[in-house]
N, C-alpha and C positions, 0 to 999 in steps of 0.2 A: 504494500500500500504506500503509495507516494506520499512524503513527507514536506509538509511545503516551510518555505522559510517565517512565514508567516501567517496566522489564523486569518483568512480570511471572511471568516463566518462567527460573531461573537457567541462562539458553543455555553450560553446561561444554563443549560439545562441538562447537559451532558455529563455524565458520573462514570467513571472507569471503572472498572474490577479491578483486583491486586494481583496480578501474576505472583506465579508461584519464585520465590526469592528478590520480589520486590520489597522494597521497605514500607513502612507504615507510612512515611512522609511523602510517597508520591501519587496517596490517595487523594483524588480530584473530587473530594466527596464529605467536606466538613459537615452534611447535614445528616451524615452515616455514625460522624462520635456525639454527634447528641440526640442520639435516637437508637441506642444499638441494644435499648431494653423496649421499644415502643411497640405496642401495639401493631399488629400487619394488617388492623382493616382500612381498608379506602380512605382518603380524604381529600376529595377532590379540590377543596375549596383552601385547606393551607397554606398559608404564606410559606417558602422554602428559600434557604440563601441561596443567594447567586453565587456558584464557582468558574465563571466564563473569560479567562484573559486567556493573553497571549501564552503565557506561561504553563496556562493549565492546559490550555488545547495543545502546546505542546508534549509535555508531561500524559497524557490521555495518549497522543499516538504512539508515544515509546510505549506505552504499555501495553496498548494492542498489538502494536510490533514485535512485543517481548510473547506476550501470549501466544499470538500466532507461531512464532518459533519453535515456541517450547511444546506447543501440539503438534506440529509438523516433526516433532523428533521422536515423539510418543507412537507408540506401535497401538494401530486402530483395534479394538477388540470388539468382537461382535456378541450382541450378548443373543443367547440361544431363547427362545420361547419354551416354556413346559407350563403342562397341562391345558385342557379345554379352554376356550377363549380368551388367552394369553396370546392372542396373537400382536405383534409387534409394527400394526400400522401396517400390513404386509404391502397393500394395494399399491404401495410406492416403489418402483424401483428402486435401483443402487443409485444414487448420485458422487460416485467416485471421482467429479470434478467440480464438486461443490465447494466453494468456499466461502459462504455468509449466510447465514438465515437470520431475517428479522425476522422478531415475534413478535404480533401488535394488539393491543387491544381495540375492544372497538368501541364501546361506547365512551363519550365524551375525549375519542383518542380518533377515532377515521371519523367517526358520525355523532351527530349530538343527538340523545335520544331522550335519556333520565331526568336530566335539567331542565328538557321541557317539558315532562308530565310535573316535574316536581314546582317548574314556575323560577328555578334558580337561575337559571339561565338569561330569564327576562332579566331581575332583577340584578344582575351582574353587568349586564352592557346595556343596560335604559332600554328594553324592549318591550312593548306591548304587553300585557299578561295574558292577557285574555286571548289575543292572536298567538302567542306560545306557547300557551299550556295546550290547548285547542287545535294547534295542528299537532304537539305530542301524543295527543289522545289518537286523535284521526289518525297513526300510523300507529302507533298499536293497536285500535280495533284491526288495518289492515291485515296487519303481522300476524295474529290471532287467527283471522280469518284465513289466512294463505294455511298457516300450519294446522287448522283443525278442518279445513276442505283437502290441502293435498298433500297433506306429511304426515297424518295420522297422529298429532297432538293428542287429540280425546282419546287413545291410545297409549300413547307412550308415556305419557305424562310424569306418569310414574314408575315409569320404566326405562329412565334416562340413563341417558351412556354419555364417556367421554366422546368417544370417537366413533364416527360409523361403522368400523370392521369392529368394534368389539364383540359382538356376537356374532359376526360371521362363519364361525367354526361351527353353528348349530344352524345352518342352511345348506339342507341337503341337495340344492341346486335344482328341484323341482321345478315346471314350467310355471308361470303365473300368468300367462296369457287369458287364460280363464277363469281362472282364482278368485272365491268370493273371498273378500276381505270382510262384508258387511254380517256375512252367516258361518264362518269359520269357529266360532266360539269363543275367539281371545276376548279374554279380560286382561285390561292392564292395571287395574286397582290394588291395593296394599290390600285385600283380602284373601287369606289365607297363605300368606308369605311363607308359613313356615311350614306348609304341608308338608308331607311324603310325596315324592316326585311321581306321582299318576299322571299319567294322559289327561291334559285338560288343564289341569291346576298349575298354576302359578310355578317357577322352578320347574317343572318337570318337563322331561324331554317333547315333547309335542307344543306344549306353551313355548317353550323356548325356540323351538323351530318356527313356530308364528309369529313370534317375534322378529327373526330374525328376516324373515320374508318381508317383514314392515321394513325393516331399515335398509334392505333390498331394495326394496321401490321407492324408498326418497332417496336411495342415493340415482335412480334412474331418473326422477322426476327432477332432481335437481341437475343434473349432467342435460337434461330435454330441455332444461328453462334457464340454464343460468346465464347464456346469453341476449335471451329476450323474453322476461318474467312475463310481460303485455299479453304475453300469446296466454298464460297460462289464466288470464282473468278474462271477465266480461268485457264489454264495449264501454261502459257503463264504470266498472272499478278502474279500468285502464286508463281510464280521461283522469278518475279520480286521484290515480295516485303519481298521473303527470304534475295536474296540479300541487298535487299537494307536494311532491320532492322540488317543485319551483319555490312553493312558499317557504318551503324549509331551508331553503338554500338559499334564501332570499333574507330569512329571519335571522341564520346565521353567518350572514358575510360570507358567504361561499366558501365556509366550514370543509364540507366534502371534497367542493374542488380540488383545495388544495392539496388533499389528505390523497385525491386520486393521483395528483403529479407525482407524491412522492411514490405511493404503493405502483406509479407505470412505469418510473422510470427505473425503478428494483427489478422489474419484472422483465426489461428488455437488458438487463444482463446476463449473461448466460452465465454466470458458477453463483446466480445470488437466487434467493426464492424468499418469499412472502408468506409465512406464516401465521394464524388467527389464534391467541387463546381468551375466548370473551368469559363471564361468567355468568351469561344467558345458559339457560337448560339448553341444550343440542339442536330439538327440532327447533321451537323460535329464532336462534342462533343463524340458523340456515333461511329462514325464510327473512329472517332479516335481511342477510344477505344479498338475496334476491330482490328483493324491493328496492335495496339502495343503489342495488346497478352491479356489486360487487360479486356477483360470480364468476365473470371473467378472469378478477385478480386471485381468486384464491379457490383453488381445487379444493374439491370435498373431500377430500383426503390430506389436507392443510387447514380443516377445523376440526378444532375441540373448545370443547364445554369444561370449563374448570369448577364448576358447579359442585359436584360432589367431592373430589380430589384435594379441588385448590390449585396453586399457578405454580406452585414449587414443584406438586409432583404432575402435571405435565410440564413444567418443562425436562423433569427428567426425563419423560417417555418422549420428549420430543431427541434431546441428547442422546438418550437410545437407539434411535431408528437412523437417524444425522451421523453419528458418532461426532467423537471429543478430537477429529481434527479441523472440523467448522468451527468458523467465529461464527457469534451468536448476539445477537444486538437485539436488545427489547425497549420498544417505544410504547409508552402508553403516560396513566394520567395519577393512578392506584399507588397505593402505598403498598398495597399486594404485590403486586409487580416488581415493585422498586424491589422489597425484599427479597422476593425470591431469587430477579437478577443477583444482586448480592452474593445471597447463599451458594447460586453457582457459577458466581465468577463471572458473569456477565455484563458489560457495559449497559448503560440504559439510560434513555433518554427521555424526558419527560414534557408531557405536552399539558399546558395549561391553558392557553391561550393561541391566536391565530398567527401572534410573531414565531412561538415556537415551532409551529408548521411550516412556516415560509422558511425560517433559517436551516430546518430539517432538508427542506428540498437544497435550496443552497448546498450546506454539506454534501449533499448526494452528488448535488451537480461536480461538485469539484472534486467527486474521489477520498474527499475525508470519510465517508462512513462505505 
């Protein structure tokens, strides 16, 4: 990675990892020792010091310079899969000439979502309330709607997964061309969770294969649509939710736009790739997605749900499947995040506002990230 003689993007928001035999003093990350006992949930709305000069952005490459050496020297090990549905993200080839994965979040990090059901969002940059809580609403009814008409929400609900191949080892690859979904018998509700594995019930092999024929067919439905969601609504929902990602995108200063420069211009590198960890449930997750335009940039098999897990342990399962000779860059907004990058040595970059998007893309432009 080119080293330039000087920052020319003032990185406020950037925080290095420690390579391994670096010292404590060339942590770009003063808001890491007064916090190294805090709490890991979210907080969107914290003030954070600024660590962004010249200095630091220098100090920040050497260490991703250092890091990258030091895994480049490391012999890749691949960790083996055992037992039933331990499968390890299989659907993805090798990427043997990979070297970068961002991991992003996505609410209040690609697209603003929460802040405007919550109305914080208004309240933050002098907007309307009423026009911002109000189109928040109106895309979540959408979201809801897409996932409980074509991904089987009222279904899964309860039966959330990190990832879509997680039960794919209980998919005996039967045709579904004819398949009632509506008269098959699945229940997905927490009743009788802890049956004895019979036909039928909850846990037991035939549940579980029914299952797994769901998450079969949104990963079809999403691969059908992810380039043109429009096709998969009415005449009627499709005006609607033109509209409404205008007004949204309207309300947030062209929020998204920006967020799409940087996740295209990742995307037209060839050893880099765009990684999702939200912590929406799975299905919503995906139909998010789709609504916001974003299934071009991120293959279904580059989302997961940190929902039940948490963001530390996918990123281990992400670190698994990648291995530990990719750098690993996580942009989001969470104090989740932040930690868990920490925990594993990951750089991370945090978005607060619409400058740290622009200065994101910048860096990109210029090969700093």
């Amino acid at each position: 990675m080119p080293v330039y003689n000087s920052c020319l993007v003032p990185n406020q928001n950037f925080t290095s990892a420690t390579p391994a035999g670096t010292t404590e003093s060339n942590l770009v990350t003063p808001d890491f020792q007064e916090n190294k006992t805090a709490s890991t949930s979210p907080s969107q709305n914290a003030q954070r010091p600024v660590s962004g000069d010249v200095t630091a952005c220098q100090t920040m490459m050497r260490a991703m310079s250092s890091k990258e050496t030091e895994e480049q020297s490391k012999k890749n090990v691949t960790v083996k899969n055992r037992g039933k549905g331990k499968k390890t993200d299989a659907s993805s080839p090798q990427h043997n000439d990979l070297e970068r994965v961002f991991l992003w979040d996505l609410d209040e990090t690609i697209i603003i979502f929460h802040s405007l059901l919550t109305g914080s969002y208004a309240q933050k940059y002098g907007k309307d309330p009423t026009l911002v809580v109000g189109s928040g609403l109106a895309m979540e009814e959408m979201i809801f709607e897409v996932a409980d008409t074509h991904l089987f929400f009222n279904d899964l609900e309860e039966c959330d997964q990190v990832h879509v191949e997680d039960v794919a080892s209980d998919d005996n690859g039967q045709d579904l061309s004819n398949y009632s979904f509506t008269t098959d018998g699945f229940n997905g509700s927490a009743v009788n969770r802890n049956h004895p594995s019979n036909t039928g019930v909850q846990g037991g092999m035939d549940w579980m294969r029914k299952l797994a024929f769901r998450y079969r067919k949104v990963v079809e439905v999403y691969e059908k649509y992810k380039n043109n969601v429009s096709a998969l609504l009415s005449p009627q929902r499709r005006d609607s939710l033109q509209r409404l990602r205008a007004d949204i995108e309207t309300l947030t200063d062209g929020w998204l736009g920006t967020a799409l420069k940087c996740l295209l211009l990742i995307k037209t590198r060839r050893n880099c790739m765009n990684v999702l960890i939200t912590t929406t449930q799975l299905v919503p997750a995906l139909a998010k997605v789709l609504l916001y335009g974003l299934g071009e940039i991120f293959p279904i098999e580059n989302i997961y749900s940190a929902t039940k897990i948490g963001k530390e342990s996918c990123f281990e399962r992400i670190v698994t499947r990648f291995g530990k000779k990719v750098t690993y860059v996580v942009i989001g907004d969470g104090r989740d995040e932040e930690m868990a990058a920490k925990q594993h040595n990951m750089p991370f970059w945090r978005i607060t506002n619409h400058n740290d998007l622009i200065s994101l893309h910048q860096a990109l432009e210029l090969d700093f990230l």
